[in-house]
C-alpha positions, 0 to 999 in steps of 0.5 A, a space after each residue: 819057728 816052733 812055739 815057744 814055751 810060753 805059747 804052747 802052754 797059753 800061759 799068757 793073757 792078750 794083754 801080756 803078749 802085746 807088754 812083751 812086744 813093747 818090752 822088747 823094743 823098749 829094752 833095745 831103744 833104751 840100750 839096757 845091758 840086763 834084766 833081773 828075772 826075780 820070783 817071789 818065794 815062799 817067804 816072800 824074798 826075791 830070788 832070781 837070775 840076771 840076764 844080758 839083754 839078748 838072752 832075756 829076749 829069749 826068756 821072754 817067750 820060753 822062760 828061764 831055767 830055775 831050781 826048784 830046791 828054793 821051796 824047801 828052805 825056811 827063812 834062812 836057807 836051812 833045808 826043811 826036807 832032805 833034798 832027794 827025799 821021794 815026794 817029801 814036798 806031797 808033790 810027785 812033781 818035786 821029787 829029786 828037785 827038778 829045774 822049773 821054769 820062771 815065767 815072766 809076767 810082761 806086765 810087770 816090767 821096770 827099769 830099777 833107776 839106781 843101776 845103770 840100765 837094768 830093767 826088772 820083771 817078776 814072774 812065777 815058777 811052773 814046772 816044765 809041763 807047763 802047769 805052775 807049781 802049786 808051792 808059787 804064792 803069786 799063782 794062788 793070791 791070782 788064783 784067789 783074785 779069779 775067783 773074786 773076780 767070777 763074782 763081780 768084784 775086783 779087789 783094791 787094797 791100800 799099803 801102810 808099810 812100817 819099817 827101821 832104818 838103822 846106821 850100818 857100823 860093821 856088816 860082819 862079814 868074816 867066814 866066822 860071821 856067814 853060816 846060816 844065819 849069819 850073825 846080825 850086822 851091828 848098827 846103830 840108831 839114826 835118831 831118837 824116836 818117840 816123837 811121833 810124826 815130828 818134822 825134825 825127827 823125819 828130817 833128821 834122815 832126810 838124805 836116805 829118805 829123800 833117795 828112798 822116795 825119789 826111786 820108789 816114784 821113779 818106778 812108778 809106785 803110787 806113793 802117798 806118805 813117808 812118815 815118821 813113827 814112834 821107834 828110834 828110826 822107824 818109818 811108814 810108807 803108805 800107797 794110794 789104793 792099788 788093784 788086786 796083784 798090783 798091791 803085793 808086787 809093789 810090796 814085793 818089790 818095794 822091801 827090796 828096793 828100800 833094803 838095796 837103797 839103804 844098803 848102798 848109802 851105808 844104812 840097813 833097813 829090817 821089816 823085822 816087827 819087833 827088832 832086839 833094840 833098846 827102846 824099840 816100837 813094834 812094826 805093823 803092816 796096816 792093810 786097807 782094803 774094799 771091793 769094788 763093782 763098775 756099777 756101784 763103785 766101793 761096795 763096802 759104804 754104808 749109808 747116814 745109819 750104818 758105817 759099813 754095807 751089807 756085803 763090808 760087813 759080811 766080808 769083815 765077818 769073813 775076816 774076823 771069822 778066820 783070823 786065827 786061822 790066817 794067823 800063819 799068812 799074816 804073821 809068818 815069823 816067831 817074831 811078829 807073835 811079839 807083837 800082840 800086846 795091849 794097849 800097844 797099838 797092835 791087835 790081841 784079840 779078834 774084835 772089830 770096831 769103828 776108828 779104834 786102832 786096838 782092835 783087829 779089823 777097823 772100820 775107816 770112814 765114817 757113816 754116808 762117806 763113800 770112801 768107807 772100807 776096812 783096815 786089817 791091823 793084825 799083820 807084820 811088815 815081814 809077811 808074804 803079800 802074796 798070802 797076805 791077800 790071798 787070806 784076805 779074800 778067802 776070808 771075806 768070800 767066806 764071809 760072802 758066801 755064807 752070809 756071816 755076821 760080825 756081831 757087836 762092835 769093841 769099844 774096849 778092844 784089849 778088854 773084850 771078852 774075844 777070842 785071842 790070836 795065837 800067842 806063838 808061831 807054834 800054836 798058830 800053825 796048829 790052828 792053820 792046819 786045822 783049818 777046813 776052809 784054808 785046806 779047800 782054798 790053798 789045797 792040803 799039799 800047800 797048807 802040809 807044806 807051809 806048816 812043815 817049813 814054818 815048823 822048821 823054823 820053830 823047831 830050829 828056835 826052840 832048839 837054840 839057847 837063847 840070852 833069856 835063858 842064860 841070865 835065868 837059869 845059868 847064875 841061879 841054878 
């Protein structure tokens, strides 16, 4: 027998060659019917195929066939591009849309409790040459991770997930109701809100809650809390800490999971930031993060003078450093720039400061903790984990590397005289493009690409006649 595809490419570590042989006995010890083959797009959303279990013993040395046509989508399969144009992606490779192929990561193999015996495995996309298509956001955070780790650090980020369960009352499913985008479902709200961390109010949806936590367990997610927030029907999951990739597959795969769930009990939940309802409370994703070392442990503790180590603060620099820049990866929706408001909990302005939640980048822990490291506020629940991470570190090896410097701290983080975060999707892009640092780390083709699908997507909004408009203008004028 010839070498498979997987092989002859070394497309895999020691490591996943011996998960893929005890994943191929264990799919047939356990009598599964089919594996879902799903890959992480641009948006982060899962795409992919299903497979009977015989076949997916196949693509366990040679990959799935897959299309590439997926990357030119924005968030509602809108093309970007026209979908023949020569080169229109900066690839040559892309031209005419040519199958790629989904390379299965073995490590990181589940069986989806609620379905009857499905398993589950993420993987990247790499064109038939064998290279990975540079458009893959899971290739280039792992890429990032590479580089982190040629340093001798390891990345471990904590996830504080924010999101809305609602009642779902009519799915809106006619032909008149299916373009893209479709017409919202209509919901309604599952208990009151404003009654922050309250146990009646979380118990309230105990039923739904209790099916999420249960399967998130049964997968083997480190959970840590479901809490409930401050919006009628808002909730937060938080993990223990999580290395590197393992941190944005478990998000990944964590929004799916709870979006399937809730679906299937008669619910809808949305990791949109800012929802269109009476009432509502903004969405966040808080990203808790250090870096570690064998020798020393968390690298960012300071000692009994100062919070943060020499190399925290100069990873935190980093970040502050390239905020505004990083603004597309860490809010990727029109929406999410909604949420930038004083006083609201949510960053404005790039500052940092010790426990204070207004500010961009807190400092969790106090002075001589061990466990001190840094909390990121500033991104949506929508956002790509992929480059969410990946942002992070080019940040903070940046920061590293040229032996940055925060400055002062913010007491007064809404007051401080600091840069603002761009106001808008738009004039985020503008300054993502501009970006020196992002060009030399994600490459211009990717940095080109991003922009001109996140530009589709303001171009379609500013095109579209909103309700604001109509009351302003329609009666007056």
């Amino acid at each position: 027998m010839g070498s498979s595809f997987i092989e002859s490419n070394n497309l895999w570590t020691a490591e996943q060659h011996e998960a893929a042989n005890r994943i191929a006995a264990q799919v047939v010890e356990q009598g599964l019917r089919q594996v879902r083959i799903s890959w992480s797009d641009q948006h982060g959303v899962l795409r992919g195929k299903t497979l009977e279990v015989g076949h997916f013993l196949s693509v366990l040395r040679n990959g799935k066939d897959f299309q590439t046509a997926t990357l030119i989508f924005d968030t509602t399969n809108n093309p970007v591009v026209p979908p023949f144009g020569a080169n229109a992606l900066g690839d040559p490779r892309m031209t005419g849309l040519p199958d790629g192929v989904l390379v299965p990561d073995p490590t990181t193999f589940t069986v989806l409790p609620w379905l009857d015996r499905t398993g589950w495995i993420l993987s990247n996309l790499h064109y038939r040459s064998g290279e990975i298509v540079p458009f893959d956001t899971r290739g280039i955070l792992q890429r990032q991770l590479g580089l982190l780790d040629a340093t001798g650090y390891s990345y471990i980020a904590g996830v504080e997930l924010e999101f809305y369960i609602t009642r779902l009352e009519d799915a809106r499913l006619s032909f008149e109701d299916s373009g893209h985008p479709p017409a919202p479902p209509r919901v309604s709200a599952v208990s009151h809100g404003f009654q922050y961390l309250t146990e009646v109010r979380g118990d309230e949806i105990g039923a739904i809650l209790d099916v999420l936590r249960d399967n998130i367990v049964a997968l083997g997610m480190p959970l840590a809390t479901v809490e409930d927030e401050w919006g009628p029907g808002q909730c937060e999951v938080t993990f223990e800490p999580l290395t590197g990739l393992k941190a944005a597959d478990t998000v990944v795969l964590l929004r799916s999971v709870i979006k399937q769930l809730c679906r299937r009990h008669g619910y809808h939940a949305t990791f949109m930031s800012r929802p269109a309802f009476p009432n509502a409370f903004s969405s966040g994703w808080h990203l808790h993060q250090s870096l570690a070392t064998p020798e020393e442990g968390n690298a960012f503790a300071g000692d009994e003078d100062s919070a943060l180590s020499q190399t925290g603060r100069r990873f935190m620099a980093g970040l502050l450093e390239h905020a505004r820049a990083c603004s597309v990866l860490t809010t990727p929706t029109i929406n999410g720039y909604k949420r930038y408001r004083p006083d609201s909990f949510a960053p404005n302005r790039v500052t940092w400061a010790e426990e204070n939640r207004g500010a961009l980048v807190r400092v969790a822990g106090g002075r001589g903790d061990a466990n001190t490291h840094l909390e990121n506020r500033v991104g949506e629940p929508a956002a790509n984990p992929y480059l969410y991470l990946a942002a992070q570190i080019i940040s903070g090896r940046d920061g590293l590397n040229n032996k940055l410097e925060p400055g002062p701290s913010a007491d007064e983080p809404y007051l401080a005289d600091a840069p603002a975060l761009p106001a808008s999707l738009e004039q985020a892009i503008k300054v993502f493009g501009e970006s020196e640092l992002l060009r030399r780390e994600l490459s211009d083709p990717f940095v080109d690409y991003l922009s001109m699908v996140k530009q589709h997507e303001v171009d379609r909004f500013n095109a579209a006649v909103t309700d604001w408009e109509q009351r302003e203008y329609f009666e007056i004028y």
